[in-house]
C-alpha positions in Angstrom: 26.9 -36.3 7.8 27.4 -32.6 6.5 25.5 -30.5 4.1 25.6 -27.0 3.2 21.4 -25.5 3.2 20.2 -22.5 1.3 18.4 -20.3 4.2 16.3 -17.0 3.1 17.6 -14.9 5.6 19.6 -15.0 8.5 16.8 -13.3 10.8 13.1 -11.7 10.2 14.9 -8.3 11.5 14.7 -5.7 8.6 18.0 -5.0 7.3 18.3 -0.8 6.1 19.9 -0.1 3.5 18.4 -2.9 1.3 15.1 -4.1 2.1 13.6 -0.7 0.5 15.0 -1.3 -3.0 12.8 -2.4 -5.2 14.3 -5.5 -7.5 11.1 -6.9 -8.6 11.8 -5.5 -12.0 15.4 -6.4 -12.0 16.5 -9.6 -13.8 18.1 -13.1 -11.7 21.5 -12.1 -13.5 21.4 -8.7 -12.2 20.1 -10.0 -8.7 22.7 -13.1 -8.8 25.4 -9.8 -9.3 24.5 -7.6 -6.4 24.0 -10.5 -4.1 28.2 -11.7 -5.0 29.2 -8.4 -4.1 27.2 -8.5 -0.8 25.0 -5.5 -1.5 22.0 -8.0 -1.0 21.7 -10.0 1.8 18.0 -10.3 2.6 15.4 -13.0 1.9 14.4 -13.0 -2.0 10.9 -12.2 -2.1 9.7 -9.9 -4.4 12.6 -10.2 -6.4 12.7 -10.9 -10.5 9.1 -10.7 -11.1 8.1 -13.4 -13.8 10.5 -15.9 -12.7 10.8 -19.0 -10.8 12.9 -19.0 -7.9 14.5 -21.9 -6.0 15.9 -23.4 -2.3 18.9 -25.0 -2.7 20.2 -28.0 -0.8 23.8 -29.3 -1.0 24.6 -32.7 0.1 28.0 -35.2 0.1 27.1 -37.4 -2.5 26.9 -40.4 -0.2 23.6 -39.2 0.7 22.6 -37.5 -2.5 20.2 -40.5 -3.6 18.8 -40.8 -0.4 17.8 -37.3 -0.6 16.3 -37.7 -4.1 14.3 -40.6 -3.3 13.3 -38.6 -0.4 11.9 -35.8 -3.5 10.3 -38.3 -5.3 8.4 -39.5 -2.4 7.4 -35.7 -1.1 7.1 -33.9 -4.1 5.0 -31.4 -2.5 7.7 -30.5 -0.5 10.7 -31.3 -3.0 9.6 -30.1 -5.9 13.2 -30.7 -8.0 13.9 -28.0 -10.5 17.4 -29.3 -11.5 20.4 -31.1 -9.6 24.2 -30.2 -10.1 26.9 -32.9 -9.6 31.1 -32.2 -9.5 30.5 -28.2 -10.0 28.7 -25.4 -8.2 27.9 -23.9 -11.6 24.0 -24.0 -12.6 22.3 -24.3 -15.8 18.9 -25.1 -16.1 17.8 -22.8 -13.0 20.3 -19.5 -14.3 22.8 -19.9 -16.8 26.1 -18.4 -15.3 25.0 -18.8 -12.0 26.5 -20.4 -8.8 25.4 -22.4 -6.0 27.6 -21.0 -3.1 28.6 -17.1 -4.5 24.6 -16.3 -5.6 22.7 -16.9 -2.3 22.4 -14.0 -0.1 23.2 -16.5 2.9 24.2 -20.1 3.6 23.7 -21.9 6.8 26.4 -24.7 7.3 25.8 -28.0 8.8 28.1 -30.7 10.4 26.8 -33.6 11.6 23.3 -32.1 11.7 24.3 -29.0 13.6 24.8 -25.9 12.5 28.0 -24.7 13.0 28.2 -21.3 10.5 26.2 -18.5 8.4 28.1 -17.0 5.2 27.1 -15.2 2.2 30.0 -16.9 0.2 29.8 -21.1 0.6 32.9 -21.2 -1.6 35.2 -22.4 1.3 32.8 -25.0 2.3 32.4 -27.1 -1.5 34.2 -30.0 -2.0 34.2 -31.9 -5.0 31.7 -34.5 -4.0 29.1 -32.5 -3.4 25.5 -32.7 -5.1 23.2 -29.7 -5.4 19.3 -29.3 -5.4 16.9 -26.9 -6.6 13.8 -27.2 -4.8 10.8 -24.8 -6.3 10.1 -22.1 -4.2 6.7 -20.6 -2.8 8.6 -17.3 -3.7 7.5 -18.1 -7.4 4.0 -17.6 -7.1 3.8 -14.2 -5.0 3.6 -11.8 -8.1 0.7 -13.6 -9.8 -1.2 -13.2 -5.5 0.2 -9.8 -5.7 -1.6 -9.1 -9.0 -5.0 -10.5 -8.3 -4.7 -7.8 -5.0 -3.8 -10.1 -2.2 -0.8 -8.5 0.3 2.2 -10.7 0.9 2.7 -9.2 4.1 6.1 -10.1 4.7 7.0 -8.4 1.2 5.7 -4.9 2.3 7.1 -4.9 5.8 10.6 -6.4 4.8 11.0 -9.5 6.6 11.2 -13.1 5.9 7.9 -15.1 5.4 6.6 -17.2 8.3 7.2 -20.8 8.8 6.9 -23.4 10.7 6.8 -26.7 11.7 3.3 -28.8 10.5 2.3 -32.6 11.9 2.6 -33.8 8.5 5.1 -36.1 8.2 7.2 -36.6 5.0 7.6 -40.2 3.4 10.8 -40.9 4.8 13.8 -42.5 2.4 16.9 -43.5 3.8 18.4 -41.3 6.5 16.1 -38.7 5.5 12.6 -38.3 7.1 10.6 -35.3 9.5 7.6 -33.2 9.1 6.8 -30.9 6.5 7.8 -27.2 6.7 5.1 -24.9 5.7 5.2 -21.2 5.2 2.5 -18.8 6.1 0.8 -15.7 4.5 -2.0 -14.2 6.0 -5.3 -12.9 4.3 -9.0 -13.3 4.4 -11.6 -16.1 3.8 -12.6 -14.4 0.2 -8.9 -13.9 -0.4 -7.5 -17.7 0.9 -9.7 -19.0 -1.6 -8.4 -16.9 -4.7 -5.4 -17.8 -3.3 -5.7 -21.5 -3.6 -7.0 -21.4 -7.1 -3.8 -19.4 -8.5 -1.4 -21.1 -6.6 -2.6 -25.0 -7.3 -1.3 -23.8 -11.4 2.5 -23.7 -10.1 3.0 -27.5 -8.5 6.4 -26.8 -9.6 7.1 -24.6 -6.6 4.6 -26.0 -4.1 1.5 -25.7 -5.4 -1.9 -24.8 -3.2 -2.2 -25.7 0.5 
């Protein structure tokens, strides 16, 4: 088994140069631009404010309905926002986009091991491939952001914490494991807000 998986950043280290810029006003086409020429390379937080943004998982399609009957089970986790089949070109998601030139980085996986990290997949996509856009907690930042609530890893540059929960996913086929969640600190008062704005966007995750 192989797959090619979307990663946010290749470390939490800041990167100068880039993680000062502010895109949050700059549109996913102009984004999806600087990241092809490499001039952004950094986890997409913060970026294109007022639109959704995505993880992106490419499989061989041998395993590409296992992995949407694995979605369908966790949709918490797997929120699908579109699926590409035979070309790396997106449409729903970003029209004129690509799946492996408009990622700042790709981690590539053989056999369940990891064996690269590129910002251009190109070399890696074979014609069998399926691609899927899973909503992103990314999404729902700017409306946090505008009710006052920090995203800490936004204002010191780095990539947002995540880890490991006990909560196991339904599994399907080969595909099963515990969920992933991602972390942002803040208060009580502030957790609470939080959870009310975020339970409106179940398209990228949702509330806790």
């Amino acid at each position: 088994m192989k797959n090619i998986q979307k990663t946010k950043c290749a470390s939490d280290k800041k990167q100068e140069g880039n993680h000062m810029a502010d895109y949050s006003k700059m549109k996913p086409g102009e984004v999806r631009e600087l990241i092809r020429k490499g001039e952004i390379t950094i986890p997409t937080a913060g970026m294109c404010g007022g639109y959704a943004q995505a993880n992106l998982v490419i499989l061989p399609k041998t395993y590409a309905d296992d992995f949407r009957e694995f979605a369908r089970k966790n949709p918490k986790p797997c929120p699908i926002l579109e699926i590409m089949e035979g070309s790396p070109e997106v449409h729903d998601m970003g029209e004129g986009a690509n799946l492996v030139t408009d990622i700042p980085k790709y981690f590539i996986y053989k056999n369940g091991v990891k064996v690269d990290e590129v910002t251009d997949a190109s070399a890696y996509w074979e014609d069998d491939f399926v691609g899927f856009l899973i909503g992103c907690s990314f999404s729902f930042e700017e409306a946090l952001l505008k009710e006052g609530i920090d995203m800490r890893h936004i204002s010191m540059g780095c990539n947002v914490p995540m880890y490991k929960s006990n909560i196991q996913c339904q599994p399907a086929g080969v595909f099963e494991g515990p969920t992933v969640v991602s972390m942002r600190p803040m208060t009580p008062e502030n957790a609470k807000k939080a959870y009310e704005i975020t339970e409106r966007y179940p398209n990228v995750h949702g509330c806790p």
